[in-house]
C-alpha positions in Angstrom: -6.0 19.3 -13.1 -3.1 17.4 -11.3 0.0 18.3 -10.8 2.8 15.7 -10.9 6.6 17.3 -11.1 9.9 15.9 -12.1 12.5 16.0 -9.1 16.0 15.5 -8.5 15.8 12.1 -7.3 18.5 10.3 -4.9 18.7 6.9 -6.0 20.6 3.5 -5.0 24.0 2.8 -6.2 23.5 0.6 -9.0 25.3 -2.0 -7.8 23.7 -2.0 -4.3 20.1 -1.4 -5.3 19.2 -4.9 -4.6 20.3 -4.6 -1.2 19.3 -1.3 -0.3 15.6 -1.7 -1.6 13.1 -2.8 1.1 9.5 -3.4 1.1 7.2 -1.0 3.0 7.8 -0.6 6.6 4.3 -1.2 7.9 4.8 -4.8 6.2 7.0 -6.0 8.7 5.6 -7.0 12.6 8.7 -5.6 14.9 10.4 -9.2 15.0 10.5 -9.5 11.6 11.8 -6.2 10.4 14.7 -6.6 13.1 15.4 -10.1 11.2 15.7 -8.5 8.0 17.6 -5.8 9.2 20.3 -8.1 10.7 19.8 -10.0 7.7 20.7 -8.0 5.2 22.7 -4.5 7.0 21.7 -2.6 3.5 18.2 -3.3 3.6 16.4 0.7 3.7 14.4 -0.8 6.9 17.0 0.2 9.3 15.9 3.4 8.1 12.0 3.3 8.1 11.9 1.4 11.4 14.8 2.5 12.9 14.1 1.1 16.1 15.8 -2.1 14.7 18.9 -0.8 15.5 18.0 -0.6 19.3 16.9 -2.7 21.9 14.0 -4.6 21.1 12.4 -3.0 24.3 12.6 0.4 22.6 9.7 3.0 22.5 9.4 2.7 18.6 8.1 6.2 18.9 10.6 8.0 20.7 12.4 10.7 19.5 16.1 9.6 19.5 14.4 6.2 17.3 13.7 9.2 14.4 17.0 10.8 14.5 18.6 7.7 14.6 16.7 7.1 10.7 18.1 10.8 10.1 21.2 9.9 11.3 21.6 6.6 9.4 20.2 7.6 6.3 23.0 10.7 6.3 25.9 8.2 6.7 24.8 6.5 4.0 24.2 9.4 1.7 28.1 10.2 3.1 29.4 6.6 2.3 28.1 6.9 -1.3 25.4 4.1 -1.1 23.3 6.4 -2.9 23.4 8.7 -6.3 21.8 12.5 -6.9 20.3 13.5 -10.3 21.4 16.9 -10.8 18.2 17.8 -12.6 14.7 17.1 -11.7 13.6 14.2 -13.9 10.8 11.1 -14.2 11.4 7.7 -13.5 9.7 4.5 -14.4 9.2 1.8 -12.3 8.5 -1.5 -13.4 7.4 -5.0 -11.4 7.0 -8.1 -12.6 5.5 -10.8 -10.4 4.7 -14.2 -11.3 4.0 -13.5 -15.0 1.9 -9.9 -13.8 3.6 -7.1 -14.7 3.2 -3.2 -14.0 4.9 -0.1 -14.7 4.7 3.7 -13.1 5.9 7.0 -13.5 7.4 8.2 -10.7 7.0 12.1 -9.9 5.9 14.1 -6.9 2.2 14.8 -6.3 0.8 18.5 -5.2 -0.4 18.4 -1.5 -3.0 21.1 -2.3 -4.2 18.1 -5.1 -4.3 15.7 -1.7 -6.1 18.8 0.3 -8.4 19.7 -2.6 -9.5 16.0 -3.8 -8.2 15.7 -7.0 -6.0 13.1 -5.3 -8.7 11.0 -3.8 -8.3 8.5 -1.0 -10.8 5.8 0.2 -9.3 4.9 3.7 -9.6 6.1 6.8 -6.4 6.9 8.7 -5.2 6.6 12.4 -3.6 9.5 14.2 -0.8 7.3 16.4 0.6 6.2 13.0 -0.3 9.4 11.0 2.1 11.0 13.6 4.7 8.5 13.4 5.3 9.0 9.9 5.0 12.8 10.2 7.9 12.6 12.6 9.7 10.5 10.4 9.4 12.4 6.8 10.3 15.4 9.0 13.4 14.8 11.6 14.6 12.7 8.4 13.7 16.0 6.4 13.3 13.4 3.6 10.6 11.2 2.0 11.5 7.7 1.6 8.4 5.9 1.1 6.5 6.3 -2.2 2.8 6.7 -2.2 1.0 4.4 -4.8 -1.1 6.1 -7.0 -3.5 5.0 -9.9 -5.6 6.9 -12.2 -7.6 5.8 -15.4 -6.0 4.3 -18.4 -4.6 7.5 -20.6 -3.1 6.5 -24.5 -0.7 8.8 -25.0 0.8 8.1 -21.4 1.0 4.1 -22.3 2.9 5.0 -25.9 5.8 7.6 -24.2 6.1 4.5 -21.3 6.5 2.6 -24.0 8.6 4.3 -25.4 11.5 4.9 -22.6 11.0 0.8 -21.9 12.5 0.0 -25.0 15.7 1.6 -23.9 18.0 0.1 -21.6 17.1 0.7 -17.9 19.6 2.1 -15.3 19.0 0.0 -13.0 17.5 -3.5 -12.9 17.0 -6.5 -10.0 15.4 -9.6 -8.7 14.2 -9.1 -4.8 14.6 -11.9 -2.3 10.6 -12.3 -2.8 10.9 -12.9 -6.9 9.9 -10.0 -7.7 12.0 -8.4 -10.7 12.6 -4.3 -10.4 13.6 -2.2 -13.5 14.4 1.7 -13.1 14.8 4.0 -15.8 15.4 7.8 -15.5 13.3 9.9 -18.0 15.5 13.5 -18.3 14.9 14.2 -21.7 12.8 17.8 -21.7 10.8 17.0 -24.1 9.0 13.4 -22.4 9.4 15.8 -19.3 7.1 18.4 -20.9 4.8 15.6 -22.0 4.5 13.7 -19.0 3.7 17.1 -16.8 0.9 17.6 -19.2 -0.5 14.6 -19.6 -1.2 14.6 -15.8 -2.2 18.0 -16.0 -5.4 17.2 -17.9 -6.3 13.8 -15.8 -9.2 14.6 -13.4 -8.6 12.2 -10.4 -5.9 10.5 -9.2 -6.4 8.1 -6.1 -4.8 6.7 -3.5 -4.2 2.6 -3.7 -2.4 1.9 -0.9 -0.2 4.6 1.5 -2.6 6.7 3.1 -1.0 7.1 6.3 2.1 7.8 4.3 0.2 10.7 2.2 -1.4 12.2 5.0 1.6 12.5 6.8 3.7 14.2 4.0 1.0 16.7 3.7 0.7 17.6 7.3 4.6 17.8 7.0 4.2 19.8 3.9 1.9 22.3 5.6 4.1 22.3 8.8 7.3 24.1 6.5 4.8 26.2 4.6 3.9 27.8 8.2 7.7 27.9 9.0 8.0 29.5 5.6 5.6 32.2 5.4 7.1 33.6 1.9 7.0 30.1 0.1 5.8 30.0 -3.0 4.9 26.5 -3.7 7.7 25.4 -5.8 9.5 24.8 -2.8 9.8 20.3 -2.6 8.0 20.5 0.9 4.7 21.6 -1.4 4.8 18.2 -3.1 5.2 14.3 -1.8 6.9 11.4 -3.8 4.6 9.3 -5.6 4.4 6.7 -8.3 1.2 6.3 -10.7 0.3 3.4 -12.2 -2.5 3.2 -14.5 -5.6 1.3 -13.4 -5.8 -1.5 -16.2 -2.1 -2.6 -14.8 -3.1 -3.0 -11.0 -3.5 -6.1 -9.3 -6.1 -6.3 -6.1 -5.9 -9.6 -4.3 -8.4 -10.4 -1.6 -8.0 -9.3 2.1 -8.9 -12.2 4.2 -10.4 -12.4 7.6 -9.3 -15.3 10.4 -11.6 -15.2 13.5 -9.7 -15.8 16.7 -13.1 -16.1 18.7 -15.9 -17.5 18.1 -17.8 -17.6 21.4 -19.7 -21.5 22.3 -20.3 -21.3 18.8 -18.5 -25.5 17.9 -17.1 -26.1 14.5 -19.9 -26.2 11.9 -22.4 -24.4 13.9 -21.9 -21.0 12.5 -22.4 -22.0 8.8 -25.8 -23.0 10.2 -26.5 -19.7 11.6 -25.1 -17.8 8.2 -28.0 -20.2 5.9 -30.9 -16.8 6.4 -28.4 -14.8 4.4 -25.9 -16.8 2.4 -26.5 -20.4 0.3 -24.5 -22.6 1.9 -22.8 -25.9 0.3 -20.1 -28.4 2.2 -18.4 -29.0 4.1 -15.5 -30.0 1.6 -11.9 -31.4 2.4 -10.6 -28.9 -0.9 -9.7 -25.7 -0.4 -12.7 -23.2 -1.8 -11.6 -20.3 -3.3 -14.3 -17.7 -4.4 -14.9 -17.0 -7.7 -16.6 -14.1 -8.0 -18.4 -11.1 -6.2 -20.6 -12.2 -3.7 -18.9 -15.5 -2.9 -17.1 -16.7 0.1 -15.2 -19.1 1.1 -15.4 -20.1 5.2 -13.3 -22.8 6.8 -13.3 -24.0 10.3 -12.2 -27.4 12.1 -15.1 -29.2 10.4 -13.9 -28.0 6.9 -13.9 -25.6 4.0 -18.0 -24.2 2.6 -18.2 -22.1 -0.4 -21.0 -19.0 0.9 -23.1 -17.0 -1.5 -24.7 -14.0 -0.4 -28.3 -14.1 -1.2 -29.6 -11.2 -3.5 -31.5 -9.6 -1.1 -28.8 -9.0 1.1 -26.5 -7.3 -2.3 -26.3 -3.7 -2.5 -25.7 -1.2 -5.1 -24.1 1.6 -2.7 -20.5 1.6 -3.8 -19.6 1.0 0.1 -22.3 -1.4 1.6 -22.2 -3.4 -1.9 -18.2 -4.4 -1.5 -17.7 -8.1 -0.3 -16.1 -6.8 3.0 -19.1 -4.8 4.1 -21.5 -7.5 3.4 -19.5 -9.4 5.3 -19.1 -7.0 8.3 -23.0 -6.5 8.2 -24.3 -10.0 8.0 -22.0 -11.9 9.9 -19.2 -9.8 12.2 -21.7 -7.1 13.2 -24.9 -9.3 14.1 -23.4 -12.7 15.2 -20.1 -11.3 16.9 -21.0 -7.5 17.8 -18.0 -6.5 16.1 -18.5 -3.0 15.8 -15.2 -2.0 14.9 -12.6 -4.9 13.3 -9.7 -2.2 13.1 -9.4 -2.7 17.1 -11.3 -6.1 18.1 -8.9 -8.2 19.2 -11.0 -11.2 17.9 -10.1 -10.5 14.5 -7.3 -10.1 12.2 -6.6 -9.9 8.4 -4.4 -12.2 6.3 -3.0 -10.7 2.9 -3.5 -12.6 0.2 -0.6 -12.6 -0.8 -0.1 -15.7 2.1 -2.9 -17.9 -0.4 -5.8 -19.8 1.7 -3.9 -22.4 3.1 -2.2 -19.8 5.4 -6.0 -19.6 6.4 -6.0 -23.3 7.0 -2.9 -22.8 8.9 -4.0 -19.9 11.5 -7.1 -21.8 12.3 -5.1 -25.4 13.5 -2.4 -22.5 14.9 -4.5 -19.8 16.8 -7.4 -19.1 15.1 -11.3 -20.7 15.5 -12.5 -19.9 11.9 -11.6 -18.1 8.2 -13.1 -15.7 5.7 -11.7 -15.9 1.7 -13.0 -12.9 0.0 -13.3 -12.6 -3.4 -10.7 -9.6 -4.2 -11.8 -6.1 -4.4 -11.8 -4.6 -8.1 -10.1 -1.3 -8.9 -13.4 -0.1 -10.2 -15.2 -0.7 -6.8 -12.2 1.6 -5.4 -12.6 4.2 -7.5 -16.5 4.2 -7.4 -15.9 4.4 -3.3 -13.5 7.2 -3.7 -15.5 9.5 -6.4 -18.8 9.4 -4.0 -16.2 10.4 -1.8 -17.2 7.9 1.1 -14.3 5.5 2.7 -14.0 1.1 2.5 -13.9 -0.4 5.5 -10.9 -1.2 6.9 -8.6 -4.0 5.1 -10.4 -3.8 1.6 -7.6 -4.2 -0.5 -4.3 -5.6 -0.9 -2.0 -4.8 -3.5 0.7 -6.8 -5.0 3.5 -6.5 -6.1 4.4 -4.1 -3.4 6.4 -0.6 -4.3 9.9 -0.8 -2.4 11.2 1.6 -0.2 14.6 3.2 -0.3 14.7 2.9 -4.4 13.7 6.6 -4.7 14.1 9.5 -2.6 12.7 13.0 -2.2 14.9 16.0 -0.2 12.9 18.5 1.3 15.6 20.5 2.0 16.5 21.6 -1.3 
């Protein structure tokens, strides 16, 4: 069914791994990433938003932004900042994060797996940033981002991890966030063997987060197999860098909404006008975090309400029964008109990672009212991405998140 290979990795120096590895470069706003970058002149982000090392003026999409990356990311190749396994191997990846814990094998995925839906995704993408990757992954001629990949539970995969954990890892480090991060490299042939075909006879593998990454390495992918008319897919453009946690080690926190508009609507007024399709109770001076599917929590100037969607407003469509279409359906779309949240400007989405009193914080900051959502489950995702329909936007957020910078892929081997 799937096929996930071993590579020849290229992997931080031990000794500058902590450094080097950076969190994904779509986590950043521009300010920020050119903080870290001057922050810490290691960090992998000068590489996947090379525009830090410009003006902050600079076209972030402009070609001599991408061969800067290439360019930077060959020095330090040149410098030695980085190590290359001679032979293609497996690596685990392991995160720990305030007392969670979650470990994946790290291999390169099949693009005709991505093309063919055996890897599944459940997002919809956008071109402009499609393309921005696609330039990247190719001028850089390298993959440097990890898509994060889950599949169902298998046995025999959770006894061989176990197995290589017990060993001592090659590389091991806490991140500024407090995250820990342990690396081991898997080259015996035999776990190799193993591994190959364990994933071999999983049906579906999906997508959790990185779709714009994954769609970009395939379209790069197919670009070099047009180039290369005689390939024969073992060639490293045929495959993308992945790492594949299984689902019962994920964790989903919620994706929560802030309003930054609310029309004449004053502060209390529009838990009033949600009572036809939610039970409403409050306001309360606590925090009110939802507990369960189909609860919400809403806070504006005149205080937090816990919201629960009335049953005849539930669904059992794997799409229009999520928390985040209910919401869009019976609040955004009919008392706001938002058709679209990935482009109104009167919205915007808080990870929640930031907890709800960042929620408390927008609205006295910029905001006129906040959405907590109960978190999306794994099994919702997968359900969504088996009936082979898409989440609305900002479904899910994943924590801890996979660093970038800590494995890389060549193409041009």
């Amino acid at each position: 069914m799937a096929q996930i290979k071993p590579f020849c990795g290229i992997r931080p120096r031990r000794d500058l791994a902590d450094r080097i590895a950076a969190l994904p470069y779509d986590v950043y706003s521009r300010g920020e990433a050119r903080k870290e970058v001057a922050r810490e002149p290691l960090s992998f982000l000068k590489v996947d938003r090379a525009e830090t090392q410009f003006p902050p003026d600079m076209d972030i999409y402009a070609e001599c932004v991408y061969e800067k990356a290439r360019d930077t990311l060959t020095q330090m190749l040149r410098q030695g900042e980085f190590i290359r396994d001679d032979t293609a191997c497996y690596y685990l990846y392991e995160q720990k994060m305030a007392g969670h814990c979650q470990t994946g094998i790290v291999g390169c995925a099949f693009i005709d797996d991505y093309i063919n839906q055996i890897i599944k995704k459940h997002e919809n993408t956008r071109e402009e940033k499609e393309q921005d990757r696609f330039r990247h992954i190719d001028i850089c001629g390298m993959q440097t981002g990890p898509i994060f990949l889950a599949y169902r539970a298998d046995d025999a995969l959770k006894t061989l991890t176990a197995e290589v954990k017990r060993e001592e890892p090659e590389t091991a480090f806490h991140s500024s966030d407090g995250v820990e991060h342990r690396v081991w490299v898997i080259r015996d042939g035999e776990r190799i063997r193993r591994i190959e075909e364990l994933f071999a006879g999983i049906e579906s593998i999906y997508i959790a987060d990185g779709h714009h990454r994954a769609a970009s390495a395939v379209k790069v992918g197919l670009k070099r197999r047009s180039e290369h008319p005689g390939y024969d897919g073992s060639e490293p453009f045929n495959y993308f860098l992945s790492v594949l946690f299984p689902d019962d080690e994920l964790q989903i926190l919620a994706y929560n909404r802030v309003l930054l508009d609310v029309g004449e609507l004053t502060p209390g007024e529009l838990p009033d006008r949600m009572r036809e399709k939610f039970t409403v109770e409050g306001p309360f001076a606590h925090v009110v975090c939802p507990s369960r599917k189909g609860e919400f929590g809403f806070y504006d100037a005149s205080g937090w309400y816990r919201l629960e969607v009335l049953p005849e407003c539930r669904s059992d469509d794997p799409v229009e029964g999520l928390d985040v279409a209910i919401l869009q359906r019976e609040v955004l779309e009919p008392l706001f008109h938002m058709e679209d949240p990935r482009t109104d400007p009167r919205i915007d989405f808080v990870g929640g990672i930031r907890g709800l009193k960042e929620l408390e914080r927008r609205v006295h900051q910029d905001a006129k009212a906040a959405f907590a959502l109960y978190p999306t489950s794994i099994e919702e995702l997968f359900a969504v991405a088996d009936a082979g329909r898409l989440m609305p936007p900002k479904s899910t957020w994943f924590e801890p998140k996979l660093r970038s910078g800590l494995f890389l892929h060549s193409l041009e081997e």
